[in-house]
PADREN-834447 format. One record per residue (C-alpha): residue number from 1; residue in three letters; x, y, z. Coordinates in Angstrom, 1 decimal. Example, Ala and Ser with C-alpha at 12.3 -4.5 7.8 and 13.67 -1.06 7.14 Angstrom:
REM residues 2
+-----+------+--------+--------+--------+
: seq : type :     c1 :     c2 :     c3 :
+-----+------+--------+--------+--------+
:   1 :  ala :   12.3 :   -4.5 :    7.8 :
:   2 :  ser :   13.7 :   -1.1 :    7.1 :
+-----+------+--------+--------+--------+
***
This chain:
REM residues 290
+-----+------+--------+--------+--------+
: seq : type :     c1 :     c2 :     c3 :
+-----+------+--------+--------+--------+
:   1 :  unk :    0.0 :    0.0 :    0.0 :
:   2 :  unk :    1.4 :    3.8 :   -0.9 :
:   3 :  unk :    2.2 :    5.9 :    1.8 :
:   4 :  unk :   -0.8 :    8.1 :    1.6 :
:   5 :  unk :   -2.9 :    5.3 :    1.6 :
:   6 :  unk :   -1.9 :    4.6 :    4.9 :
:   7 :  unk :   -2.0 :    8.4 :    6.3 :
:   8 :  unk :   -5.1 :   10.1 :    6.0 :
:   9 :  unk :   -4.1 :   13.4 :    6.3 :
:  10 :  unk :   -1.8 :   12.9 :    3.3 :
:  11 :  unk :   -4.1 :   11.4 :    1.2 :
:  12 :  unk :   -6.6 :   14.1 :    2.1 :
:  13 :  unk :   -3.6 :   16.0 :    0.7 :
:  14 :  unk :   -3.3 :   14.8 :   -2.3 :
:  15 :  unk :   -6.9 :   14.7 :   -3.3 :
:  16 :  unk :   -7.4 :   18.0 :   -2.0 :
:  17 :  unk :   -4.8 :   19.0 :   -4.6 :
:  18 :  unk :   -6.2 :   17.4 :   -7.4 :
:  19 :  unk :   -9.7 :   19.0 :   -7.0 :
:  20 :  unk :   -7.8 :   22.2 :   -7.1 :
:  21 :  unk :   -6.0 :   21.1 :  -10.5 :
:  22 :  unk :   -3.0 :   20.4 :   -9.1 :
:  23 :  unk :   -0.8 :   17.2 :   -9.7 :
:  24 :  unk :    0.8 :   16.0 :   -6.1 :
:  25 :  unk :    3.4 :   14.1 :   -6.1 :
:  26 :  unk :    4.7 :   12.5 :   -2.2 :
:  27 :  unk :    8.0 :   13.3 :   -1.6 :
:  28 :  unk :    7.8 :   11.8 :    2.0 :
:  29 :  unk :    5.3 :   11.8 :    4.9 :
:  30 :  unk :    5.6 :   15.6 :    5.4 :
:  31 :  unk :    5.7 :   16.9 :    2.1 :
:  32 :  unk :    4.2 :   17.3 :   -0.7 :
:  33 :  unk :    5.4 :   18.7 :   -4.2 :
:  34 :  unk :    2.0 :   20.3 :   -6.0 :
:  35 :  unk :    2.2 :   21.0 :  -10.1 :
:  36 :  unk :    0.3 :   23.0 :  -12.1 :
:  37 :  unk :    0.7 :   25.5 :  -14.9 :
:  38 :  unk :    1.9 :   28.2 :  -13.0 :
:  39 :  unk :    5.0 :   25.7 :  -11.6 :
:  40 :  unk :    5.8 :   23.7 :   -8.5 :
:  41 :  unk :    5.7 :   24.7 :   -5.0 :
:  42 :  unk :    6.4 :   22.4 :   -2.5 :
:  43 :  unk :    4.0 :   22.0 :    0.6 :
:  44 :  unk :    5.6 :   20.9 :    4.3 :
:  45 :  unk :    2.4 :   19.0 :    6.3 :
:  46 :  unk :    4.1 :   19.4 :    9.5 :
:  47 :  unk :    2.3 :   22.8 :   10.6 :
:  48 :  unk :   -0.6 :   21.0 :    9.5 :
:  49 :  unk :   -0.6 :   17.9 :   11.4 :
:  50 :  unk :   -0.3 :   20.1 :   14.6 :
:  51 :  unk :   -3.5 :   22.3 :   13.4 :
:  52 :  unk :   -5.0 :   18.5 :   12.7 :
:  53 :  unk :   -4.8 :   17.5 :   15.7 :
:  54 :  unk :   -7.0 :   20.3 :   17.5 :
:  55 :  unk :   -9.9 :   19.5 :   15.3 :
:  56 :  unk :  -12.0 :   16.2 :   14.9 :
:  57 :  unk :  -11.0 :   14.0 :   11.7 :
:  58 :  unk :  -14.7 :   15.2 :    9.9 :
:  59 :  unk :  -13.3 :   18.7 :    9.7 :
:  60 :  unk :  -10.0 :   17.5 :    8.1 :
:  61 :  unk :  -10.6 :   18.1 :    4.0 :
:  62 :  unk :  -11.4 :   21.6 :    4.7 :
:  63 :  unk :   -8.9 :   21.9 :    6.8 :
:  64 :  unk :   -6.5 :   20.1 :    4.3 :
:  65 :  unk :   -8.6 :   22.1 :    1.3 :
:  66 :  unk :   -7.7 :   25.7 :    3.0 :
:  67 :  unk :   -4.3 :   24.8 :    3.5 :
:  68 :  unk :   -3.2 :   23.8 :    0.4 :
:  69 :  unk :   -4.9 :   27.0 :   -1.1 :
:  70 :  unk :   -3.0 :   29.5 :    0.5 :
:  71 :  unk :    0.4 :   27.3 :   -0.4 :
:  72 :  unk :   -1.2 :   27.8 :   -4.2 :
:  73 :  unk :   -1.5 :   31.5 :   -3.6 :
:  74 :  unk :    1.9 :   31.5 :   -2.5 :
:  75 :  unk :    2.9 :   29.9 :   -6.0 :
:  76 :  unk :    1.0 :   32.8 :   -7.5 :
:  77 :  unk :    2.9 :   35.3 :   -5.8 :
:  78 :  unk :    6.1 :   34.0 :   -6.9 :
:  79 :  unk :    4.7 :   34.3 :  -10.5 :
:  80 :  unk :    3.1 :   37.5 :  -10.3 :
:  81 :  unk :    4.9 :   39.7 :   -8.0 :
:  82 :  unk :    4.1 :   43.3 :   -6.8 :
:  83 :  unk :    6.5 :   45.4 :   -8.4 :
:  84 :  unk :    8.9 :   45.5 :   -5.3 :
:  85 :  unk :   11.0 :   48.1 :   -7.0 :
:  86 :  unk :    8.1 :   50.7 :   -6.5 :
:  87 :  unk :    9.4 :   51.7 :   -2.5 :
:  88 :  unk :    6.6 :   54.0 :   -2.5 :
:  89 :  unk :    3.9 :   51.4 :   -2.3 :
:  90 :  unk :    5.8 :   48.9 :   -0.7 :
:  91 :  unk :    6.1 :   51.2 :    2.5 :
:  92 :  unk :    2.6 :   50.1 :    3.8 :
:  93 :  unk :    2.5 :   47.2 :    2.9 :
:  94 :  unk :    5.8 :   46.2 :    5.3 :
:  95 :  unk :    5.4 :   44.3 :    8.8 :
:  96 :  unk :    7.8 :   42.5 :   10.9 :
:  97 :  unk :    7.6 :   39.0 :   13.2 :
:  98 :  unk :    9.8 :   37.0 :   15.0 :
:  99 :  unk :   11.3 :   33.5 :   14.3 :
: 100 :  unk :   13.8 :   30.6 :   15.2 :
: 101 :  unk :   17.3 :   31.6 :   14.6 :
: 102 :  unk :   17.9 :   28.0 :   12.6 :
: 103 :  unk :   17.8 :   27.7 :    9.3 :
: 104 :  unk :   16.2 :   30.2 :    6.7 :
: 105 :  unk :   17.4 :   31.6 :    3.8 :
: 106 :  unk :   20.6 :   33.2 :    3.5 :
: 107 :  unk :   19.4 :   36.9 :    1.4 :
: 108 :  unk :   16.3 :   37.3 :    3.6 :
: 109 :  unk :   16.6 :   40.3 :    5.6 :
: 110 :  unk :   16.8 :   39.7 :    8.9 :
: 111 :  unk :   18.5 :   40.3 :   13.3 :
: 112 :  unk :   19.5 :   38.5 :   15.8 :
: 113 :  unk :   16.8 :   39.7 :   18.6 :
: 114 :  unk :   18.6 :   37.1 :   20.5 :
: 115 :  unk :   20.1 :   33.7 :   21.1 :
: 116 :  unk :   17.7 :   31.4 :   19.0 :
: 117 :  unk :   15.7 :   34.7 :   17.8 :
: 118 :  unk :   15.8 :   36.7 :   14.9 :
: 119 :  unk :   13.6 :   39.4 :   13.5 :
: 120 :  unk :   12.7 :   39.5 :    9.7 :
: 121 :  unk :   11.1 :   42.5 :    7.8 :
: 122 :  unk :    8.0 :   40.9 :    5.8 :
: 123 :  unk :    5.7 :   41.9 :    2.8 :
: 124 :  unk :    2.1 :   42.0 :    4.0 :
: 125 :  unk :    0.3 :   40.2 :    0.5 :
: 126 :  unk :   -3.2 :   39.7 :    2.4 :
: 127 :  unk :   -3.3 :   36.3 :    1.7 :
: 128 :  unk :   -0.2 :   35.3 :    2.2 :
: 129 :  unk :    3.7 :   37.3 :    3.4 :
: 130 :  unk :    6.6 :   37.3 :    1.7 :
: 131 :  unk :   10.3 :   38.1 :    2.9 :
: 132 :  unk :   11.8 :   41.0 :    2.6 :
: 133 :  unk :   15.6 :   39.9 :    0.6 :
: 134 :  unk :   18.8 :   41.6 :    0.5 :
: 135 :  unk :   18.5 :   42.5 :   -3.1 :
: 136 :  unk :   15.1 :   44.1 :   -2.6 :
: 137 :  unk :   16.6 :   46.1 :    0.3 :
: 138 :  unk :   19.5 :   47.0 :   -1.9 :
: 139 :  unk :   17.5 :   49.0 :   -4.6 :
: 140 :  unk :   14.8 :   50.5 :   -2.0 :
: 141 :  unk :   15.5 :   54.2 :   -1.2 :
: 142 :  unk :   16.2 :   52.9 :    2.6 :
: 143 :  unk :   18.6 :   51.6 :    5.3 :
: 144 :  unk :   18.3 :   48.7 :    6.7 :
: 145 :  unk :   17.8 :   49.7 :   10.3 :
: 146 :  unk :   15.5 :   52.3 :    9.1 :
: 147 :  unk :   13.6 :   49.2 :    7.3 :
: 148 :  unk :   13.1 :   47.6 :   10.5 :
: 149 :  unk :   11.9 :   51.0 :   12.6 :
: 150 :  unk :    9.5 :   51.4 :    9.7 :
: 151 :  unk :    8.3 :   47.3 :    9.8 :
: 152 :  unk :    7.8 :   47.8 :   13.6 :
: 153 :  unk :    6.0 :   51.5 :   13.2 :
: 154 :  unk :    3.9 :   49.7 :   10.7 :
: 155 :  unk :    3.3 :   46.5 :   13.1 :
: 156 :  unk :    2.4 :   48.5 :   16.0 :
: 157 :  unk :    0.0 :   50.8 :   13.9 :
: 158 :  unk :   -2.4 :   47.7 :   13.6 :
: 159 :  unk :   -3.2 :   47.9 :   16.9 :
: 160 :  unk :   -2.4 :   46.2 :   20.1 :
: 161 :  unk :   -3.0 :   42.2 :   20.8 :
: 162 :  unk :   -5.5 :   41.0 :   23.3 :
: 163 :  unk :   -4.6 :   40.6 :   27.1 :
: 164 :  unk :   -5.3 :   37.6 :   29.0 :
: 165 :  unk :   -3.9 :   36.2 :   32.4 :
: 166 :  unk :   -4.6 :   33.4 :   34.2 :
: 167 :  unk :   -3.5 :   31.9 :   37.6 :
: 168 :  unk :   -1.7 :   28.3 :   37.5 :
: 169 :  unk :   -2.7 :   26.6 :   40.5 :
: 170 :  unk :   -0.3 :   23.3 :   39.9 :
: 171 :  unk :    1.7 :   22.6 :   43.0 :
: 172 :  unk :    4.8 :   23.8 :   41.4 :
: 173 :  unk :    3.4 :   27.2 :   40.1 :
: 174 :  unk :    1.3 :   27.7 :   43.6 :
: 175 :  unk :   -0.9 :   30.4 :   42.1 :
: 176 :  unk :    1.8 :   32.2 :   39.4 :
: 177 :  unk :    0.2 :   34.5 :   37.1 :
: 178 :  unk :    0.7 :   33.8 :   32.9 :
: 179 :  unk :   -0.3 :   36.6 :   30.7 :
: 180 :  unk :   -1.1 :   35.5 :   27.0 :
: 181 :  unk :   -0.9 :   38.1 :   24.4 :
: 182 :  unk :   -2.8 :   36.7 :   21.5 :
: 183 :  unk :   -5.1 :   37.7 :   18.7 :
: 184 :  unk :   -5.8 :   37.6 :   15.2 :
: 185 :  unk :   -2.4 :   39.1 :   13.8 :
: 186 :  unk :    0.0 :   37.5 :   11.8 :
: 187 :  unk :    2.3 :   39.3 :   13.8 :
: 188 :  unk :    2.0 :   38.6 :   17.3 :
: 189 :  unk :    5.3 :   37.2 :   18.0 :
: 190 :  unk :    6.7 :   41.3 :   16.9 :
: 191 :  unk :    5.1 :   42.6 :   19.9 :
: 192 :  unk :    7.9 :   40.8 :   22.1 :
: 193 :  unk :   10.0 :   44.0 :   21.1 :
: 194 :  unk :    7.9 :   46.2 :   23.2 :
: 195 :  unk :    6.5 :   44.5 :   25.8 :
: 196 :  unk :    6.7 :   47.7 :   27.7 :
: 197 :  unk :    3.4 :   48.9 :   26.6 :
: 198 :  unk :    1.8 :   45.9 :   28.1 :
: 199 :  unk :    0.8 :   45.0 :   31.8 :
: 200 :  unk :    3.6 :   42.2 :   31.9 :
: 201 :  unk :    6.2 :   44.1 :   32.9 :
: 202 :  unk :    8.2 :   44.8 :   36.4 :
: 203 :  unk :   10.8 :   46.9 :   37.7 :
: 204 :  unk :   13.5 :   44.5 :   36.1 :
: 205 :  unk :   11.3 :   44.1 :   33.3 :
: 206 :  unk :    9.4 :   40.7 :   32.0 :
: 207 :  unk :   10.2 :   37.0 :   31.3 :
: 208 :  unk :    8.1 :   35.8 :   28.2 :
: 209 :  unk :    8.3 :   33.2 :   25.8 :
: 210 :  unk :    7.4 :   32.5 :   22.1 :
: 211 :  unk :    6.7 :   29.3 :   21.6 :
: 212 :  unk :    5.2 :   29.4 :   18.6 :
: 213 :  unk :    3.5 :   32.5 :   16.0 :
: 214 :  unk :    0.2 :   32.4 :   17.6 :
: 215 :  unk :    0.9 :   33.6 :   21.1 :
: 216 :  unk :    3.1 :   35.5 :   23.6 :
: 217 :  unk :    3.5 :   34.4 :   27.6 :
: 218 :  unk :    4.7 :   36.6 :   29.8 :
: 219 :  unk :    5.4 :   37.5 :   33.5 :
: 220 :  unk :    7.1 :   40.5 :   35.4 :
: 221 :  unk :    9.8 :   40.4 :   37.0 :
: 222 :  unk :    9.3 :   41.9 :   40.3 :
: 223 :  unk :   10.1 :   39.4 :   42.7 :
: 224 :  unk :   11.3 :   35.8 :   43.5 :
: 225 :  unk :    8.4 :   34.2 :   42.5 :
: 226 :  unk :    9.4 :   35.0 :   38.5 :
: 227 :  unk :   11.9 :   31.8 :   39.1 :
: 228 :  unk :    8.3 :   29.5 :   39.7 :
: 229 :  unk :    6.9 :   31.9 :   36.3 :
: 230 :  unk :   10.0 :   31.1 :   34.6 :
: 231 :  unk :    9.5 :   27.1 :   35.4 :
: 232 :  unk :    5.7 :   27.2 :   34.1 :
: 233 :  unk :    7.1 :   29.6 :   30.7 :
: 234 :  unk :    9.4 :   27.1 :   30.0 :
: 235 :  unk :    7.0 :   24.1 :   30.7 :
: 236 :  unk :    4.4 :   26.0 :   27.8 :
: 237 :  unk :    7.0 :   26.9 :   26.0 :
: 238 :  unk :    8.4 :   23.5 :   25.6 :
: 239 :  unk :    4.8 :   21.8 :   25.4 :
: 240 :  unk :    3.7 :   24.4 :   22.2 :
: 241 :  unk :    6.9 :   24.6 :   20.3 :
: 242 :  unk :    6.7 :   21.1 :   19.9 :
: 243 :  unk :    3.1 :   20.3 :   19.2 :
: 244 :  unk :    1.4 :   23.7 :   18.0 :
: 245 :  unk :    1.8 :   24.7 :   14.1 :
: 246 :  unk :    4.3 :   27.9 :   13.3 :
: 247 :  unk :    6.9 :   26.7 :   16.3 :
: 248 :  unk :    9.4 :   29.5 :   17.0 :
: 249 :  unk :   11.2 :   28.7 :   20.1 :
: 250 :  unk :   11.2 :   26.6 :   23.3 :
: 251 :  unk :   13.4 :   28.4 :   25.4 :
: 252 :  unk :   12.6 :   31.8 :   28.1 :
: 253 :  unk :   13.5 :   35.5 :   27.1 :
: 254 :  unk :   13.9 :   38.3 :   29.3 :
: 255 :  unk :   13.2 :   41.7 :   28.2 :
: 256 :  unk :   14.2 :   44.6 :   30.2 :
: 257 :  unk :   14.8 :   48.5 :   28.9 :
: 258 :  unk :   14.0 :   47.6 :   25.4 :
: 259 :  unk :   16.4 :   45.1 :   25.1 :
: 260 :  unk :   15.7 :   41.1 :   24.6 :
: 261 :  unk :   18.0 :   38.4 :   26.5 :
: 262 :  unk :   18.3 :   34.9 :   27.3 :
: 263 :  unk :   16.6 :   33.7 :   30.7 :
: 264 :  unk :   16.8 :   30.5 :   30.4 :
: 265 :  unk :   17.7 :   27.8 :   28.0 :
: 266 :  unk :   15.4 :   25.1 :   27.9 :
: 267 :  unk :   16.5 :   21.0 :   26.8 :
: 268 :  unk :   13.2 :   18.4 :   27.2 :
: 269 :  unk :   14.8 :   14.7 :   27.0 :
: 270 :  unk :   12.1 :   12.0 :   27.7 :
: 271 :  unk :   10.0 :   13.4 :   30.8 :
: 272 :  unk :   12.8 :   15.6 :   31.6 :
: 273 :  unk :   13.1 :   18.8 :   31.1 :
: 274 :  unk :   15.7 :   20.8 :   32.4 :
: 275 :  unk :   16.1 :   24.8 :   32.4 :
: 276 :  unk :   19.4 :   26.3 :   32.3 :
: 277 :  unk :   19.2 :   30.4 :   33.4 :
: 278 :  unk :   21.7 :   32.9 :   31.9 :
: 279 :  unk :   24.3 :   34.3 :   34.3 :
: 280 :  unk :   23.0 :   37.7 :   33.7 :
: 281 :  unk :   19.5 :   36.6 :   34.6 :
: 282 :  unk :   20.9 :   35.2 :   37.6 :
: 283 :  unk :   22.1 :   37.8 :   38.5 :
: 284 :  unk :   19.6 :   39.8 :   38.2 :
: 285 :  unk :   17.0 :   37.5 :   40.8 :
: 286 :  unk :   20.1 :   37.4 :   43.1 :
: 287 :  unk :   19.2 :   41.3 :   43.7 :
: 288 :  unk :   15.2 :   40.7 :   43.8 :
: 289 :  unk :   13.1 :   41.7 :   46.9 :
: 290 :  unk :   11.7 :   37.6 :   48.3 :
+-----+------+--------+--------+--------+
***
């Protein structure tokens, strides 16, 4: 028997493909190379096993059907472009997100926010983003720091994502407060570079993590109980990054005056999981009120 005969979601896949008039070809249990006359693209499933398995198996083809479409529209894109050259009327259209520091593609514009994070400066297409590259950058009217202030002005001007906190009563958080910052941006995962202008912050700022695109966790730093808030972070962190779709990162970042650190370094092996702070964060609780 093929492999898609024995995974349902991939042979949801590949039928989903063919209705949309798309030859798909398997190239292995998470991918899938779609044909048509406007080329190839090739579609990863992993995101959308993860998205899968938050739904029932009855809602599967249209979840399968809407995914594959908006990989087709990305094979669209790539064949009818906005004319990047024209600055002008790229400027509103630019936003910025965060990611995982591995991997990527080498001309794509992008920082180190910090150890595992970078930053990349994105087109907003609607329907789909597309990345910002060097040689874009190189015949736009603009630097590239200034290309990043204007991504985040842009960002922030959509408005501000939704607040949420709840307490964790497990008997090693005893009652911690988690803040999620969530909504229905693409670019939620931006807002980590100004946490200041949400209620997560203390006097030596806020520990947060990104797990994945879809939300931010966060807790002030303002006493010794951020070390229980940094154990419950890193639980989530570790628990979405490796089963919710758009992972960015397991580990815990501390933001303070603007700036984005390392807290803590997180490694899961098995049922362990072990959480390794940065000497600066140390530091820093060494001087907290208990």
């Amino acid at each position: 028997m093929s492999e898609a005969g024995t995974d349902l979601l991939l042979s949801l896949a590949v039928a989903a493909a063919h209705q949309l008039g798309y030859s798909c070809r398997v190239v292995d249990a998470d991918d899938v190379m779609l044909s048509g006359p406007a080329g190839h693209v090739m579609v990863g499933l992993t995101n959308l096993r993860r998205m899968a398995a938050d739904e029932p198996p009855d809602q599967w083809p249209a979840l399968v059907a809407d995914y594959l479409s908006t990989g087709l529209v990305d094979l669209e894109v790539d064949h009818d472009p906005l004319d990047t050259a024209d600055f002008a009327m790229m400027r509103g259209l630019i936003r910025t997100r965060l990611y995982s520091g591995e991997g990527g593609a080498p001309d794509v514009v992008c920082r180190e926010v910090a150890p595992g994070l970078i930053q990349r400066v994105l087109i907003d297409q609607v329907h789909t983003m597309a990345p910002v590259t060097y040689p874009m950058l190189g015949a736009w009217p603009i630097e590239e720091a200034d290309l990043f202030a204007l991504a985040e002005q842009n960002t922030r001007a959509d408005g501000p994502l939704e607040v949420i906190t709840h307490q964790i009563d497990t008997p090693t958080a005893d009652g911690v407060e988690i803040t999620m910052l969530c909504g229905i941006s693409d670019y939620i995962t931006a807002h980590a570079r100004w946490l200041g202008e949400y209620p997560v912050v203390g006097p030596a700022g806020s520990v947060f993590a990104v797990p994945s695109q879809r939300h931010i966790y966060a807790h002030p730093v303002a006493g010794l109980d951020v070390v229980r808030a940094t154990t419950v972070l890193a639980q989530v962190a570790v628990l979405d990054y490796t089963q919710r779709p758009w992972p960015v990162s397991q580990d815990v970042y501390w933001w303070h005056d603007g700036t984005i650190e390392l807290a803590a370094a997180t490694e899961h092996t098995g049922d362990a999981l072990c959480i390794y702070p940065s000497d600066n964060f140390l530091a820093t609780l060494n001087q907290l009120p208990s």
